[in-house]
KOLGU-4560 file (N, C-alpha, C; in nm, 3 decimals, padded with zeros to 5 digits):
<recs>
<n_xx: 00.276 n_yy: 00.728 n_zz: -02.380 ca_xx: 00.243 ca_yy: 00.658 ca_zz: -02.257 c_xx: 00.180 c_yy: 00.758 c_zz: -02.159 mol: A seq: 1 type: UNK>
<n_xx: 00.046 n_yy: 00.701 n_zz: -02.101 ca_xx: 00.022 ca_yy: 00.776 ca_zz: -02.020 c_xx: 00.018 c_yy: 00.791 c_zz: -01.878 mol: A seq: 2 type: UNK>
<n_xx: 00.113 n_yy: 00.858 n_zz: -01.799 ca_xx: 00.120 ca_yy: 00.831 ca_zz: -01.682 c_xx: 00.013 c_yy: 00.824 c_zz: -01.580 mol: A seq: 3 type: UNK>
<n_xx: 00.090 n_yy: 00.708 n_zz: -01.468 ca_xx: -00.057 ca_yy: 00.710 ca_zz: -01.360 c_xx: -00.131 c_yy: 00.825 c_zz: -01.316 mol: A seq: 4 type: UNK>
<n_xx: -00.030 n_yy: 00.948 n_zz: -01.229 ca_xx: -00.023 ca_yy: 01.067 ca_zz: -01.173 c_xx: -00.141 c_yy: 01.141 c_zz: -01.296 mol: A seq: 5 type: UNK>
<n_xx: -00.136 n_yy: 01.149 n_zz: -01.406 ca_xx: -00.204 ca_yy: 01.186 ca_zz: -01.506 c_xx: -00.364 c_yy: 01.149 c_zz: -01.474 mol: A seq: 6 type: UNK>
<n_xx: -00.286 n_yy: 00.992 n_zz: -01.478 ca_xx: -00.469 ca_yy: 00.935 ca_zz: -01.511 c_xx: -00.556 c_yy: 00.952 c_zz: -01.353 mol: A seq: 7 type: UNK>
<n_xx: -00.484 n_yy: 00.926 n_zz: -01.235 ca_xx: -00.525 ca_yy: 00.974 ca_zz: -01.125 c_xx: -00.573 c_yy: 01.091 c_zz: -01.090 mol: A seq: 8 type: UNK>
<n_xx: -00.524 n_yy: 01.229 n_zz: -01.162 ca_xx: -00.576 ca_yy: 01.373 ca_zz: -01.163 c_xx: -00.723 c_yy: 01.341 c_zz: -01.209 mol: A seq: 9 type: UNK>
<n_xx: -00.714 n_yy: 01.292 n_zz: -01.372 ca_xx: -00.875 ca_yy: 01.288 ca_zz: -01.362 c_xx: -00.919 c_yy: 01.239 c_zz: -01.312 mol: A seq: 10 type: UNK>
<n_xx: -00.927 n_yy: 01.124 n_zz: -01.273 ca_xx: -01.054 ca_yy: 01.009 ca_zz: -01.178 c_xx: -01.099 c_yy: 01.132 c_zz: -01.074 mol: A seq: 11 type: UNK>
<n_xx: -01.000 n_yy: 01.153 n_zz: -00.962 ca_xx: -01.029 ca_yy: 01.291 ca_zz: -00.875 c_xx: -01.114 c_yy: 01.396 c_zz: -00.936 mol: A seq: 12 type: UNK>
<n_xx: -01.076 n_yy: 01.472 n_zz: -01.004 ca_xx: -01.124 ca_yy: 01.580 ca_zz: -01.075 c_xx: -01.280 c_yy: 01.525 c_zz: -01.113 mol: A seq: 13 type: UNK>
<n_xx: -01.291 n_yy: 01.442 n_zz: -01.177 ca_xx: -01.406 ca_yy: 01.359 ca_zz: -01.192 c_xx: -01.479 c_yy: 01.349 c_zz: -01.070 mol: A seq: 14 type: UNK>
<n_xx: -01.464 n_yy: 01.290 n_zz: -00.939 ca_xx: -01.536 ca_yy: 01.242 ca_zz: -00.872 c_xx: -01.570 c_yy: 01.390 c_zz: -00.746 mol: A seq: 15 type: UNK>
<n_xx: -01.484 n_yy: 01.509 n_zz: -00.822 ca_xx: -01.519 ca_yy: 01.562 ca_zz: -00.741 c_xx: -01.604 c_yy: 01.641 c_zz: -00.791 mol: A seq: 16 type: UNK>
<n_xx: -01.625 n_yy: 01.689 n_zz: -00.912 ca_xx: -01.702 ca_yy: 01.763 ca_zz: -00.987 c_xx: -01.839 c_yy: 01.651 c_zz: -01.021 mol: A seq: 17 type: UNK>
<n_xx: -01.836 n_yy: 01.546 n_zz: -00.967 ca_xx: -01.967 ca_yy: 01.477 ca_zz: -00.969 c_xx: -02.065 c_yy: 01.500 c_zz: -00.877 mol: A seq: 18 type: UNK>
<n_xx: -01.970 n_yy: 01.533 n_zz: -00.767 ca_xx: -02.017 ca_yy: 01.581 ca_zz: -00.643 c_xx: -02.071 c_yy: 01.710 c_zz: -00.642 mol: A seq: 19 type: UNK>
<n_xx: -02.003 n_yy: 01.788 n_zz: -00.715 ca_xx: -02.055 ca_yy: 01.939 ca_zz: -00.694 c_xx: -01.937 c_yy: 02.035 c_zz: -00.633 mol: A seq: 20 type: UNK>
<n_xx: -01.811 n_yy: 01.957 n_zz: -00.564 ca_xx: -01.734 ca_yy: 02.041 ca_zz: -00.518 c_xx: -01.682 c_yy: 02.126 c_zz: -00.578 mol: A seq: 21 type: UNK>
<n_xx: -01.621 n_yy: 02.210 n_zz: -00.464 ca_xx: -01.507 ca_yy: 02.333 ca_zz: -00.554 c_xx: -01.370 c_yy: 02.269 c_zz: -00.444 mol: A seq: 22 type: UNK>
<n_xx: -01.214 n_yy: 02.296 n_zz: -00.576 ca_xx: -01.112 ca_yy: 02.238 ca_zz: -00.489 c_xx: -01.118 c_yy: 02.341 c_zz: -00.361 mol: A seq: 23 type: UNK>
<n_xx: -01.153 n_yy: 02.444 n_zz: -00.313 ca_xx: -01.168 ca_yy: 02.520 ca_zz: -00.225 c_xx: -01.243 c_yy: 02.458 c_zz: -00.086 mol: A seq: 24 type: UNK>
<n_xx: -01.369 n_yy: 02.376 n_zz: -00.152 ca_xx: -01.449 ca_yy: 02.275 ca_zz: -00.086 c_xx: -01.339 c_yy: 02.177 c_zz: 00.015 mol: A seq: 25 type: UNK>
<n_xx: -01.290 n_yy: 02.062 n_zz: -00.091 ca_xx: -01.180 ca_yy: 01.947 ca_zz: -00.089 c_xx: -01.087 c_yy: 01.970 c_zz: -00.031 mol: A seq: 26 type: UNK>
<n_xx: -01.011 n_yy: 02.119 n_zz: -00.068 ca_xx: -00.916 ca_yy: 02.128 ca_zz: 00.024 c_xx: -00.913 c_yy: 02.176 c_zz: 00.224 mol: A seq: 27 type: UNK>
<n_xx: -01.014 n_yy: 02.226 n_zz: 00.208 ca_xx: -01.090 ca_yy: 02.237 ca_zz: 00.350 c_xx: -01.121 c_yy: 02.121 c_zz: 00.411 mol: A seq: 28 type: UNK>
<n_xx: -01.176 n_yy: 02.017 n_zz: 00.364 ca_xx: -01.198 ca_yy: 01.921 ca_zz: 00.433 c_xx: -01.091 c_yy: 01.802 c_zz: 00.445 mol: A seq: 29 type: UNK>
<n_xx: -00.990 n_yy: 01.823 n_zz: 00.339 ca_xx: -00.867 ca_yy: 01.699 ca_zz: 00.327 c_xx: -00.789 c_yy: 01.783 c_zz: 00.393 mol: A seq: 30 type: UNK>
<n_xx: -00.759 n_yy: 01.897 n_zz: 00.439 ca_xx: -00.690 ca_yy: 01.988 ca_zz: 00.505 c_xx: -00.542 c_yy: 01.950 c_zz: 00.415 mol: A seq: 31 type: UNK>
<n_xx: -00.549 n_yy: 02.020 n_zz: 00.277 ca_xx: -00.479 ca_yy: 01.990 ca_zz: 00.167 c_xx: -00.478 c_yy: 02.165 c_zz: 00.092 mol: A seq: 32 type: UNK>
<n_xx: -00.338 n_yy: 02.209 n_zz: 00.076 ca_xx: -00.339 ca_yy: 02.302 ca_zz: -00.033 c_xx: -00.446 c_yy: 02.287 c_zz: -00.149 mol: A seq: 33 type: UNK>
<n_xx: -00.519 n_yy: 02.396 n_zz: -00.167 ca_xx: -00.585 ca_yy: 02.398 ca_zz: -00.296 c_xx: -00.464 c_yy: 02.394 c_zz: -00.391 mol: A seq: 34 type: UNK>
<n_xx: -00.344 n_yy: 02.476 n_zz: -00.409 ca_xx: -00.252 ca_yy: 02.452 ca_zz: -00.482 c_xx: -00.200 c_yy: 02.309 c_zz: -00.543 mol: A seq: 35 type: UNK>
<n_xx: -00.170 n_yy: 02.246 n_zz: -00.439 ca_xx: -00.128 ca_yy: 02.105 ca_zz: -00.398 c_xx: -00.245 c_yy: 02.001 c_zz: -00.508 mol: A seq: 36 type: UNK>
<n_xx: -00.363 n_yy: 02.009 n_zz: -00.452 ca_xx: -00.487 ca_yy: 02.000 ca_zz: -00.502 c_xx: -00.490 c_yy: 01.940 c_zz: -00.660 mol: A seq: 37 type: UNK>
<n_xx: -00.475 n_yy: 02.105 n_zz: -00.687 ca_xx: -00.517 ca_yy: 02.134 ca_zz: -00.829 c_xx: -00.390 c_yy: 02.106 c_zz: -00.917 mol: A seq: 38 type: UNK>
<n_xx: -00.215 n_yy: 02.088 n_zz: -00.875 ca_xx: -00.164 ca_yy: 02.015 ca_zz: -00.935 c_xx: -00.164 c_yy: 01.866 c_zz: -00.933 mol: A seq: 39 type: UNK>
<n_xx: -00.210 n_yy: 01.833 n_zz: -00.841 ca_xx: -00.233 ca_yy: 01.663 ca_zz: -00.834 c_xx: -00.347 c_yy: 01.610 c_zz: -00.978 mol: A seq: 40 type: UNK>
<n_xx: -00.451 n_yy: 01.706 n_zz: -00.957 ca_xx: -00.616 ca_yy: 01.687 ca_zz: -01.034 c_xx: -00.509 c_yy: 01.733 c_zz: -01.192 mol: A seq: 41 type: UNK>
<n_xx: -00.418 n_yy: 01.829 n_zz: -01.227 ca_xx: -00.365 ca_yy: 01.829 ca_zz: -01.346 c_xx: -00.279 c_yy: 01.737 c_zz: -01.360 mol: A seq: 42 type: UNK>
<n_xx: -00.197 n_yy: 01.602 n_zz: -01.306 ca_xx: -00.077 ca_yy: 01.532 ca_zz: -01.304 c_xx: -00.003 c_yy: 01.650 c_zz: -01.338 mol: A seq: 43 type: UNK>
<n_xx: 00.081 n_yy: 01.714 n_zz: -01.235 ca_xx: 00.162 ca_yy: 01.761 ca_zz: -01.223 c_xx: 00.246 c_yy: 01.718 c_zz: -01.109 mol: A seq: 44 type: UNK>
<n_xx: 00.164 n_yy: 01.672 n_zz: -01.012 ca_xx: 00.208 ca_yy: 01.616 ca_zz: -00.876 c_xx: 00.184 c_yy: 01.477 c_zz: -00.848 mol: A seq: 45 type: UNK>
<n_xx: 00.293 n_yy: 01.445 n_zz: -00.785 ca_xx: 00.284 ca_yy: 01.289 ca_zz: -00.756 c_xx: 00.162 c_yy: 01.281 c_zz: -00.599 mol: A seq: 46 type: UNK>
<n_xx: 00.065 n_yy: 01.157 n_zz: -00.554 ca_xx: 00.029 ca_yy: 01.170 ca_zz: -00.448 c_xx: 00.039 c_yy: 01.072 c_zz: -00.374 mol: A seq: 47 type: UNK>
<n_xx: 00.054 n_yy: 01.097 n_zz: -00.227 ca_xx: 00.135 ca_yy: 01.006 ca_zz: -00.148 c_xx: 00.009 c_yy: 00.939 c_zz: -00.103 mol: A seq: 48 type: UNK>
<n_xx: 00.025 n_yy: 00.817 n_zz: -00.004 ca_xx: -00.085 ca_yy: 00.739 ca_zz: -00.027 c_xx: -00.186 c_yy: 00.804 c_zz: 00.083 mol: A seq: 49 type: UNK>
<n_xx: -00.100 n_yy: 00.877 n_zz: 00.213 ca_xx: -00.158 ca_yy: 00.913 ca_zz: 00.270 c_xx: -00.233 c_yy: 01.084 c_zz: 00.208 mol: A seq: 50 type: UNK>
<n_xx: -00.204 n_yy: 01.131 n_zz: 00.130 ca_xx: -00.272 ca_yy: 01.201 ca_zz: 00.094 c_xx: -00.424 c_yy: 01.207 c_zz: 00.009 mol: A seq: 51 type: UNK>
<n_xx: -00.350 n_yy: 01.120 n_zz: -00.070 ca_xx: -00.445 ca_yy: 01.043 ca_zz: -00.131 c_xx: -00.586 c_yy: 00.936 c_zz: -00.068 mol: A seq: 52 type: UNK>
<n_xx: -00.572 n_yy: 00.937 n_zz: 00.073 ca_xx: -00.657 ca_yy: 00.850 ca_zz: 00.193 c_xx: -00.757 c_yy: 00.999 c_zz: 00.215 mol: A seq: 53 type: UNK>
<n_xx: -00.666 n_yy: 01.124 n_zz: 00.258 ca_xx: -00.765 ca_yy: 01.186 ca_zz: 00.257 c_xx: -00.851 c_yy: 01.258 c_zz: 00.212 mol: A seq: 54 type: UNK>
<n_xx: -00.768 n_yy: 01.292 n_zz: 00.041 ca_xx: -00.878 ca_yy: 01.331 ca_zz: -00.046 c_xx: -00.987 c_yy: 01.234 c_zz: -00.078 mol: A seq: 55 type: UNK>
<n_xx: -00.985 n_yy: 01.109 n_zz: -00.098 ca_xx: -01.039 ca_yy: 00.997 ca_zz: -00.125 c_xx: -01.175 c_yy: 01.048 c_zz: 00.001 mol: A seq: 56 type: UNK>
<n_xx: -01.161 n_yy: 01.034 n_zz: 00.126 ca_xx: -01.247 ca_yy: 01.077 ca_zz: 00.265 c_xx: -01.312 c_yy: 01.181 c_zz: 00.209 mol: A seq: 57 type: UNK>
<n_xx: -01.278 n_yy: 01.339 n_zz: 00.199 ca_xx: -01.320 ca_yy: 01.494 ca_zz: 00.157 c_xx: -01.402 c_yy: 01.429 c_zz: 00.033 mol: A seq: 58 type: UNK>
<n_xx: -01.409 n_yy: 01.322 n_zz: -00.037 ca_xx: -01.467 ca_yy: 01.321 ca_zz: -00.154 c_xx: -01.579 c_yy: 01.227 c_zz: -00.150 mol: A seq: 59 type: UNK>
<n_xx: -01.594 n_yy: 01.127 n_zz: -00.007 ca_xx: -01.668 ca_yy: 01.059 ca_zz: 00.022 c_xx: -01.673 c_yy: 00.938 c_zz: -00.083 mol: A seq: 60 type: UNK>
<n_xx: -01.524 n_yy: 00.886 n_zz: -00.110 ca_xx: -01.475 ca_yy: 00.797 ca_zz: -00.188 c_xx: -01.425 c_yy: 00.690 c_zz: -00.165 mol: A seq: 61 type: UNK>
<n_xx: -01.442 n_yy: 00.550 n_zz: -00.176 ca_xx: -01.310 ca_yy: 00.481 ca_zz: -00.117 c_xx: -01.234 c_yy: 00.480 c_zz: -00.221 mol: A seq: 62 type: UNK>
<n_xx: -01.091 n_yy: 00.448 n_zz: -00.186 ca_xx: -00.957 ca_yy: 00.439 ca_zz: -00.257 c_xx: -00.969 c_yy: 00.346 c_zz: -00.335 mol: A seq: 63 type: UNK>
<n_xx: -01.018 n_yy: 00.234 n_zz: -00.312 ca_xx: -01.018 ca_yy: 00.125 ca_zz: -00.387 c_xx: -01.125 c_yy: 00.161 c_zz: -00.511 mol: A seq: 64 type: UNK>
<n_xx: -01.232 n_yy: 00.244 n_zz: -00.572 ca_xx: -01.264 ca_yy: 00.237 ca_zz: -00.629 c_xx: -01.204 c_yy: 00.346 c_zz: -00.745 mol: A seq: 65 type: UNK>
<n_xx: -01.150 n_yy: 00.466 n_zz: -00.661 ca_xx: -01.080 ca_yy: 00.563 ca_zz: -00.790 c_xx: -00.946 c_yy: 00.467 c_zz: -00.825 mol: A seq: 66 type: UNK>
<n_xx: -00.861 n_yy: 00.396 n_zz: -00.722 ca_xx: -00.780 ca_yy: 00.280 ca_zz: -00.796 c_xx: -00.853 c_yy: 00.192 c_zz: -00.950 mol: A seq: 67 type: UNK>
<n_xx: -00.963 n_yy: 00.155 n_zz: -00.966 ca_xx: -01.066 ca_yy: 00.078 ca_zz: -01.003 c_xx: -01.031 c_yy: 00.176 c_zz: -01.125 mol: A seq: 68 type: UNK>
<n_xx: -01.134 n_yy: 00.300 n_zz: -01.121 ca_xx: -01.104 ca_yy: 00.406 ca_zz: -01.244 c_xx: -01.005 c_yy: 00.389 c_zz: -01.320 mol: A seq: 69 type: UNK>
<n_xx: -00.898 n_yy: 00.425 n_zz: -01.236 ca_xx: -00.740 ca_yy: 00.475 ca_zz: -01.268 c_xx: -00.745 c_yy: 00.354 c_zz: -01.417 mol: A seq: 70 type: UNK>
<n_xx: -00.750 n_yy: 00.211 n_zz: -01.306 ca_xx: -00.728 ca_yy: 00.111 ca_zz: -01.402 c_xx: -00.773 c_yy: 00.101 c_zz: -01.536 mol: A seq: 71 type: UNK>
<n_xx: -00.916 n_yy: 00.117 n_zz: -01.557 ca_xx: -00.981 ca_yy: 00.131 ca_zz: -01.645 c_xx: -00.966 c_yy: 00.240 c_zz: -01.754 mol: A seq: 72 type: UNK>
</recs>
């Protein structure tokens, strides 16, 4: 089974490396640990919704569509 937290790291990881970012980038602008970051993008970390609002923003994403991913 594969967990959400899992499948949510990639969609992120994905949409940010589509972009061109570095988590160094993302975390500057979500005003988010790169640490924090880069265990979320591995499912290691769970993300809260409000965190998740502002990486979604730093990534020039809406929520509703990496939700969309996730699903898929």
């Amino acid at each position: 089974m594969v967990l959400f937290r899992r499948l949510l790291g990639d969609v992120l990881r994905d949409q940010r490396m589509r972009r061109g970012m570095t988590l160094r980038e993302v975390s500057k602008e979500a005003r988010v640990s790169l640490g924090y970051i880069s265990e979320i993008e591995r499912g290691q970390k769970e993300a809260s919704s409000e965190l998740l609002a502002s990486l979604c923003a730093a990534l020039d994403t809406p929520i509703s569509d990496v939700l969309r991913d996730v699903s898929h």
